[in-house]
Structure formats: C-alpha cells, structure tokens
C-alpha positions in Angstrom: 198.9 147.2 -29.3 201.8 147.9 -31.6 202.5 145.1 -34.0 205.4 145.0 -36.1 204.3 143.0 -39.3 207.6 141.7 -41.5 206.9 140.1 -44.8 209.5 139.2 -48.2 206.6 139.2 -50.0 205.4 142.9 -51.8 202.3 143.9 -50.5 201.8 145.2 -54.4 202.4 141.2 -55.1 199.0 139.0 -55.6 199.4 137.4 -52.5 200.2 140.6 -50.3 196.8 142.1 -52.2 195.0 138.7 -51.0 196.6 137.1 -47.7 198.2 140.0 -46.3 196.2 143.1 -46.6 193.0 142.3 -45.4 194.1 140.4 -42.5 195.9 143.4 -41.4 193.2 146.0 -42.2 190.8 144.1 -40.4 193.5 143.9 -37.3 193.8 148.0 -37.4 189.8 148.2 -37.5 190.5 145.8 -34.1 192.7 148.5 -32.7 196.0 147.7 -32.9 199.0 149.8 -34.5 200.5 148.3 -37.3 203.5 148.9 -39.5 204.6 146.8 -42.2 208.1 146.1 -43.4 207.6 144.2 -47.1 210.1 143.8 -50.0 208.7 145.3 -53.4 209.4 144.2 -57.2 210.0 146.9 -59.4 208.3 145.3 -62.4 204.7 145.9 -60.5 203.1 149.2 -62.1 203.0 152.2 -60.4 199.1 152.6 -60.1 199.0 149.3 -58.7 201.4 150.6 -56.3 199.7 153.6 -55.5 196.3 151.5 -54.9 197.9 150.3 -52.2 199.2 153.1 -50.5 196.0 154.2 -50.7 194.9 151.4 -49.1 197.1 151.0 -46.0 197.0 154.4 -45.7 193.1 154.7 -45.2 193.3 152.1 -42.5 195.7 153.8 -40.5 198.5 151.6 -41.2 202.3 152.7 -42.0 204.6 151.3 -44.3 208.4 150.6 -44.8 208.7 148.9 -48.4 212.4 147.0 -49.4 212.9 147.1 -52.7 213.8 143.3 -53.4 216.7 142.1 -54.9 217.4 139.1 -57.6 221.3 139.4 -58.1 223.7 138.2 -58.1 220.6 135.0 -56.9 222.1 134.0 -53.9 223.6 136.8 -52.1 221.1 139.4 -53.1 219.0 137.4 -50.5 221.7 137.7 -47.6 221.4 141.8 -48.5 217.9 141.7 -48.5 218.0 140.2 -45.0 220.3 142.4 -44.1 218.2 145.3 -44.7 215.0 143.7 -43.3 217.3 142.9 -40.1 218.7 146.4 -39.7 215.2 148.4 -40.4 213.3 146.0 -38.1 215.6 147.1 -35.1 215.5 151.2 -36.2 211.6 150.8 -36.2 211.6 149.1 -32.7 214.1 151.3 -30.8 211.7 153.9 -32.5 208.0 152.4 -31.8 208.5 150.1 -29.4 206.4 147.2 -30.7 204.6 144.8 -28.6 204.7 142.4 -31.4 206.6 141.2 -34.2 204.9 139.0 -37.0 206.8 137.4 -39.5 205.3 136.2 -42.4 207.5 133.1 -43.3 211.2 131.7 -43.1 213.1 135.1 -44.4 211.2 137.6 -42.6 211.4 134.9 -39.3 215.4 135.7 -39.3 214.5 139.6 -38.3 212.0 138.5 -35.8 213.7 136.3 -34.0 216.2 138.8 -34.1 213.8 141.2 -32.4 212.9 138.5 -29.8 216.3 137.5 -28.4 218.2 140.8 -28.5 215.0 143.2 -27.2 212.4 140.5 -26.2 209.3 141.2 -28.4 207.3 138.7 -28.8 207.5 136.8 -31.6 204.7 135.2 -33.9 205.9 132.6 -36.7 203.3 132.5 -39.4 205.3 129.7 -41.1 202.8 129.6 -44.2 204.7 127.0 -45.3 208.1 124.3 -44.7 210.1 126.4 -46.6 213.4 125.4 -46.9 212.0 121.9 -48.2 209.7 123.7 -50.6 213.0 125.3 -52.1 214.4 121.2 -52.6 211.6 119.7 -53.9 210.6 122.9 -55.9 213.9 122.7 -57.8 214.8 125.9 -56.9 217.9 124.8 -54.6 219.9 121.8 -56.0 222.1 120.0 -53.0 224.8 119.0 -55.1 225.9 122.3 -55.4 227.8 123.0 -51.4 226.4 126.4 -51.9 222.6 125.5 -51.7 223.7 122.6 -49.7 224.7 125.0 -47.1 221.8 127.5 -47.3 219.4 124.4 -46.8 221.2 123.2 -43.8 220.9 126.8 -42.6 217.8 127.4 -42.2 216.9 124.0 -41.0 218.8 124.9 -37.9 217.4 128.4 -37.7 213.2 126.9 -38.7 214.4 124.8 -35.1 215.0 127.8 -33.4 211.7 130.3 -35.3 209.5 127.2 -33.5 211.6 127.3 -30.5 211.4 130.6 -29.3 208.2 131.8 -31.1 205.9 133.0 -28.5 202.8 131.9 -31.2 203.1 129.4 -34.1 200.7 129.8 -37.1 200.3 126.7 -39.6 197.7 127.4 -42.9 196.5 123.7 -42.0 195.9 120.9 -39.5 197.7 118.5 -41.7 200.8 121.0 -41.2 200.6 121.4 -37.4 200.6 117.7 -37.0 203.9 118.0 -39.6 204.8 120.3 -36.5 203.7 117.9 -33.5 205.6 115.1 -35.1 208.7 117.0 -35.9 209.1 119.3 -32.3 206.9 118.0 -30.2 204.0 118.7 -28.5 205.0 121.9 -26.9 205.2 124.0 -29.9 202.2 122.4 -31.5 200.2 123.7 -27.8 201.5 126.9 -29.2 200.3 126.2 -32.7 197.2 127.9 -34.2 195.9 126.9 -37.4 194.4 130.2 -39.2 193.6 128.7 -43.6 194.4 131.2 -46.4 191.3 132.9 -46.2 189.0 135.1 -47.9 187.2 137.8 -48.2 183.7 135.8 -49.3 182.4 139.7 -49.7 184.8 140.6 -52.1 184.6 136.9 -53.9 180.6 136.6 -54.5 178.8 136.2 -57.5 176.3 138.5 -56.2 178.5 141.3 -56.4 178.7 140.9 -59.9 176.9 142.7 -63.1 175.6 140.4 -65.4 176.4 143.0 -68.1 180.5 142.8 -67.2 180.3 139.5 -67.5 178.6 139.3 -70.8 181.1 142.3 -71.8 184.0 140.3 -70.8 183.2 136.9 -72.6 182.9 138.7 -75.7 186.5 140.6 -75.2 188.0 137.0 -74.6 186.2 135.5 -77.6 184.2 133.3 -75.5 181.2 131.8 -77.5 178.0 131.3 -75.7 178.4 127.6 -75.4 181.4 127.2 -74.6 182.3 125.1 -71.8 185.1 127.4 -69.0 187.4 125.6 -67.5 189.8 128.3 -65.2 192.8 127.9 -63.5 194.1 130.9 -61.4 197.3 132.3 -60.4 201.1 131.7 -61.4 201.6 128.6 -63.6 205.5 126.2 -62.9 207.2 125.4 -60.0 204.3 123.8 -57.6 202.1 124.1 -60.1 201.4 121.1 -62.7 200.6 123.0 -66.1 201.5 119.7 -68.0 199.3 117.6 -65.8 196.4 120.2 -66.2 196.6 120.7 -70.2 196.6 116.9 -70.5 193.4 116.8 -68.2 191.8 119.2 -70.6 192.7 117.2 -73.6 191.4 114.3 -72.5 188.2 116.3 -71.3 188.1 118.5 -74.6 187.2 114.9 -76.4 184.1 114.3 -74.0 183.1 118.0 -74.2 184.1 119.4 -77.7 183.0 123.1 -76.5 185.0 122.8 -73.2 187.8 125.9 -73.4 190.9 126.2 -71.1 190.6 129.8 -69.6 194.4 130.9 -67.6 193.3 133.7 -65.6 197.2 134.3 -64.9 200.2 137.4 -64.8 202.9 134.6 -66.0 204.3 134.8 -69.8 201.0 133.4 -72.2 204.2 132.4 -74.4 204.9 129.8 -71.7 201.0 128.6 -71.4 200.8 128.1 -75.0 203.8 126.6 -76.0 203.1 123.6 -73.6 199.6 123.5 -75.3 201.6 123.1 -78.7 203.7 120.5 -77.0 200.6 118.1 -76.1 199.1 119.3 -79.3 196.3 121.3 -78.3 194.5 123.9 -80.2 195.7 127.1 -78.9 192.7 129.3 -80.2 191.2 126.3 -77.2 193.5 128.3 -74.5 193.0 131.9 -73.4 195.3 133.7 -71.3 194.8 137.0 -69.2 195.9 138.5 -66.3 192.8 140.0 -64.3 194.1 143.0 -61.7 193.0 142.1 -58.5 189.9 144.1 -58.3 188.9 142.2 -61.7 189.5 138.5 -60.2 186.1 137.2 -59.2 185.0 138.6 -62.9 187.4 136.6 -64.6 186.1 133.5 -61.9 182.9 134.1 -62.5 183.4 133.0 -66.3 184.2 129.5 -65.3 182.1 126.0 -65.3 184.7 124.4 -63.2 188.1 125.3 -61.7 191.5 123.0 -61.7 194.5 123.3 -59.7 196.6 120.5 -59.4 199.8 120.8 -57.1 202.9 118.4 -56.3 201.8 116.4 -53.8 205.5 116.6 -51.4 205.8 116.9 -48.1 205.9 120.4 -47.9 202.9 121.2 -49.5 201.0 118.8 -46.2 201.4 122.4 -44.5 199.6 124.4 -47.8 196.2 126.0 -47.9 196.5 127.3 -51.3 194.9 130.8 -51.7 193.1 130.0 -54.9 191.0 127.2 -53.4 189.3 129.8 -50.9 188.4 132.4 -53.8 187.4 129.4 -56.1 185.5 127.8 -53.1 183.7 131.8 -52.4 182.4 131.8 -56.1 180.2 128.6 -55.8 182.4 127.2 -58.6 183.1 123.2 -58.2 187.0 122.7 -58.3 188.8 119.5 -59.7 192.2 119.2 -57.9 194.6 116.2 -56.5 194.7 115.0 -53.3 198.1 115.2 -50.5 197.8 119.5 -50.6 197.2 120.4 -47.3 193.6 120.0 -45.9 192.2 119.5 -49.4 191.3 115.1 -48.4 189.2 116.9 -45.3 187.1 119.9 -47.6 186.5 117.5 -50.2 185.3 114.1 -48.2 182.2 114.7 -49.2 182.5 115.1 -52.9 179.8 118.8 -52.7 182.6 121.1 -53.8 184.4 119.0 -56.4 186.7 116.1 -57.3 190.2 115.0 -55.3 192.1 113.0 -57.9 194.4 110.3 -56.1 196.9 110.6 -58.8 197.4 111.8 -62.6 197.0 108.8 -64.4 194.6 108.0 -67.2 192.3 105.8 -64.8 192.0 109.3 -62.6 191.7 111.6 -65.6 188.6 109.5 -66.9 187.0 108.7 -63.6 186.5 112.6 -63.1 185.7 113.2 -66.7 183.3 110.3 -66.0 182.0 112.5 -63.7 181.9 115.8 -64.8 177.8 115.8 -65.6 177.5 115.7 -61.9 180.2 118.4 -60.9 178.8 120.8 -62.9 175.5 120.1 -61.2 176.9 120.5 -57.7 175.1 123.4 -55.8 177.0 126.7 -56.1 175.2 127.8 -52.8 176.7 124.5 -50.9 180.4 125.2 -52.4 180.1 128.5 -51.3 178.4 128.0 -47.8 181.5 125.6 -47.3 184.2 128.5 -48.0 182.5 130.8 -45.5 182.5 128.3 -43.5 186.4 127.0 -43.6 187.8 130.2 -45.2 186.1 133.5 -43.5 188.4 136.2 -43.2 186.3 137.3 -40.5 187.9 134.2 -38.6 191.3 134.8 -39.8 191.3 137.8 -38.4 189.4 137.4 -35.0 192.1 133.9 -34.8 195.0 136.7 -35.2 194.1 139.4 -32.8 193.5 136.3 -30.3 197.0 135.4 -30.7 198.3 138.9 -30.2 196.4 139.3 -27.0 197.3 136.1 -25.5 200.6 136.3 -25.9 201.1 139.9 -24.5 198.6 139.2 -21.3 
C-alpha cells in the first residue's frame, strides 16, 4: 500500500539514521510504497547527506526533504508546518496514499490534516508527550503568554491526534497506560506499543575487527588498563551531564583507571567545562563524535554505559534509543529509574543497575557494586535486547498496523 511517512526530524539526523530508516526500509522490503516528507538541518555534511539518498533510494523509497527552520524561534515553526501541511496535501492529490504516518506532535498537525479533509488514515506514532516535554525540558516557559499559548495548543490538538487516529503507537507500556488513564480505554484498544528498536545485526560485537578496535583506543589515547565508562548521544536538556560526571567522580576514586568516554556530536567545550566545574581531570574525559556507521566501534570500547534522564512525566512514555544499541552490544548499563519501561528491563538486575535517585547513598550502592556489573554476561544483556528491541518486530508490529487499519 502507499504510505505517506511525515517526520520534523532529518532523516540525515542520528535519530532519522537509527529510528526511522530502518523501520521504513524494512516496510518497502514488505511491499508497501513509501515516501517520506522530513525537515533537514543544514549544518549536517553533505556526504552524510548523500549516504542517505543512497540509502532510500536503493530501497525503493522517495523523498521530499524540508529544510528546517530556527528563526525567528517561534514562528519559523508555524512556517515549517506550513510547508509540511501544504506538501503533504500536493503529494496526496498526486499519490493517493492509503496511509499517513506521522512521526510525533508537528508532523501529527499534517496528518490529521490529511485525515479529516481527504480521509487517509491516520497513524499517531506519538514517540513521546510532547508538549509537556517542551515544559519540563525548559524549552517553553509559561510565564511568557506566548509559550503559554502554544502549550495550550497543542494540548487541544494531542486530544484530537488520539481522537481521530485510526492507529496509536506509544514507545512503552508505561506510556500507553499514560494514554488509558488520560483518554480512555478506546484509544488505548487502538494503542500499539512498538520500543525504539534496533538493528541487533548492525549493533553486535561480532561484527567487529579486533584490529579497529585496538586502532581506535590508541587514536583516543586509551591505555590498556583503563577502565571505559561511555555515554552516547546528545548531552543537556533530558539528559543529566552533571548527575553523570559526579557519578564518575565518585567512581573514579574506587577505580583510579576508570575513564569517562562521550561518544557524542554536541560541543566537547560544553562536556569539559562541566568536568572543570566538579573538578575533574579533563585528560580523564574524552569526547568524539562516531558517524553512524562507526557507533557500535566507539560502544564496543566501553566496560559499562550510563545514561541518566529526568525522571518527569513525560519521559513515562520514553524508550530511549541508546538503551537498545547499548543493550545489542552486551555492555551492562547503569541508569535511573522512572524512564519509560526501564523498572520492567532491569527487574532482574542481568543487564545493569536502576538507581532510585542521584544521591550519594545511590551513587555508592552501585559503585558498591560495580565488581558484579562488569561481570554480568554480555550474551544475557544482549539476548535481552533481541528480545525487547528487535527491529524485526518493530517492523512486522508496523506493517500489522497498516494492514489492519486499511482491511
């Protein structure tokens, strides 16, 4: 069937490379026609850009990329809906899609769009409560009547994405009972829950040259002792860099060869000046940014992973992407609990740690146990990410939804 896929994040963006692309190639190897409309950064370089166009293109699928807009910061969104809006209904009066799948709260305004004024049917892949993620990122401030507004805005309109969405999608089950408690049971019939998954092929030690790896600890400056521990991906907002450093410190007394590798695109500037702020030894802290292709490399360095996240109400409905590839490695993760699904993965204490907060009396009950994380069976972490985080499933989960909604 013809599948109209509409997403504000770039496809050349880390998450269109991880928790786009691969759904929707495997989805075209399923049959179905798909063209994507995406909004594109211009800071992304060019041969990344062209790796995917290569990409999409050998998989049969067609692209319409946006360029997306920063200023002036508020309206530069209402033109970039606009233009999502307006190519959305040119590419239906065109194609005729069965299907239009919006990826989030932005790209939900030209789907439902699509749904009332032609009737497609419409699939909300939420990822995400995102209007209270804007609040309690600190990215929208309610005093100002502007943001006030916008936030009262798109509460109305997330009523009406989960009214008249013919297929809900939530990344966990923590989220869709969010969605059961908030609009009833109806929707949450019509609720699938579909984790940011993985390609476990992709993210496997196995896959890997030992050689590369030796090649790449020696470009880093990492000693044959020393102890990795990695965090992945952008660094602020949800993010708790603070939190993590001072977890480090504390662990960098028990385990004097224990090193702080940021496998990250965001500013090293910003990394390392908080490391100065808790006064930690910068030549301890290594920043890089891995392309995408490079990722389970750069993973593959680590003893032990950390991510820890604010622990809000919107993050119940977060699968965070970095878990899964983490998880796919075999490499035991130390994170906080009240993201998500993460209290359900971790119950049993084989893939890492869940701290129940970020005080000192958390800090040194995992550092307590640290021995026995780094002893935890990379097989059994990794068995547990095929397991939860297949993109095999994802996939198979999708082109259900797309077939049950058009029967």
């Amino acid at each position: 069937m013809k599948i109209l896929y509409v997403s504000y994040d770039g496809m050349t963006d880390a998450l269109g490379r991880s928790q786009v692309i691969p759904y929707l190639v495997g989805l075209s190897a399923k049959g179905h026609t798909i063209h994507i409309i995406s909004c594109e950064k211009s800071k992304i370089p060019r041969e990344e850009t062209l790796e995917v166009e290569q990409i999409l293109k050998e998989n049969r699928i067609s692209w319409s990329p946006l360029p997306f807009s920063t200023r002036p910061p508020w309206i530069s969104k209402i033109l970039d809906v606009l233009k999502i809006k307006n190519l959305s209904r040119k590419l239906h009066l065109r194609e005729n899609f069965d299907v239009v799948h919006c990826r989030s709260y932005i790209a939900a305004l030209a789907g439902l769009d699509l749904k009332l004024k032609y009737g497609v049917k419409f699939v909300f892949d939420m990822r995400g409560f995102w209007a209270n993620e804007r609040i309690e990122g600190d990215m929208w401030n309610l005093e100002n009547p502007v943001y006030d507004y916008i936030y009262k805005y798109f509460k109305r309109k997330e009523k009406e994405f989960f009214s008249h969405a013919d297929a809900v999608v939530s990344l966990t089950h923590n989220g869709k009972g969010v969605i059961r408690e908030l609009f009833g049971e109806s929707v949450a019939a019509r609720t699938t829950v579909i984790p940011c998954c993985v390609d476990t092929r992709f993210f496997s030690r196995e896959n890997l040259p030992r050689e590369k790896a030796s090649a790449l600890r020696k470009e880093l400056g990492i000693k044959k002792d020393d102890l990795i521990i990695s965090y992945l991906g952008s660094v602020g907002t949800w993010y708790m860099t603070d939190e993590m450093l001072l977890f480090y410190k504390k662990l960098k007394s028990r385990f004097p060869h224990a090193r702080f590798l940021f496998i990250s695109g965001d500013s090293p500037d910003f990394i390392m000046k908080k490391a100065r702020l808790h006064a930690i030894d910068e030549t301890d802290i290594i920043v890089s940014r891995a392309p995408r292709k490079l990722v389970p490399l750069y993973l593959s360095l680590s003893a032990v992973s950390i991510f820890f996240i604010r622990p809000v109400f919107s993050k119940r409905a977060s699968s965070p992407t970095k878990q899964a590839e983490i998880m796919s490695m075999g490499i035991p993760l130390i994170c906080n609990t009240g993201v998500g699904d993460t209290d359900m993965l971790f119950s049993d204490e084989k893939v890492g740690l869940v701290l129940k907060d970020f005080s000192d009396e958390q800090f040194n009950r995992a550092i307590d146990s640290m021995e026995s994380v780094l002893k935890l069976n990379p097989d059994e972490i990794r068995e547990k990410a095929v397991k939860v985080f297949n993109l095999d499933d994802g996939v198979n989960s999708y082109d259900a939804i797309y077939h049950s909604i058009t029967q």
